[in-house]
C-alpha angles and dihedrals in degrees: 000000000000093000107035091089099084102052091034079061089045103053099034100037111017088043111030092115098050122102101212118034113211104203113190099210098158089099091059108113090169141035146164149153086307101052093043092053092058080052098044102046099057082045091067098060097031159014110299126190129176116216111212167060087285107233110237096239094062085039092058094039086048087050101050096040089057088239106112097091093062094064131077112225117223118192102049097298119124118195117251121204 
């Protein structure tokens, strides 16, 4: 939650005109409830890509929350539900 501030603001106000968001998120090395909500909410309202490699910890959270296959994979990385 502490450090969820800074890519919430990135996705909702730097890009909110932008019709596909590009998020780099080979560099998480941690992520919950609080960090898949910043990349499920722009998703609502447009395009969403995540730039890898895909760590395997947000693999597996994206997995077991039943989100993955929302979400183009950028990097050589295909979702896989």
């Amino acid at each position: 939650m502490d450090t969820t501030g800074k890519p919430a603001a990135a996705c909702d106000r730097d890009a909110a005109e932008a019709r596909l968001l590009v998020v780099d998120v080979a560099g998480v090395t941690f992520a919950d409830s609080s960090f898949l909500n910043v990349l499920i909410r722009p998703n609502n309202s447009r395009s969403l890509a995540l730039a890898g490699p895909l760590p395997n910890q947000l693999r597996r959270l994206l997995e077991m929350t039943g989100v993955l296959g929302l979400f183009t994979m950028r990097g050589g990385q295909a979702p896989t539900a």
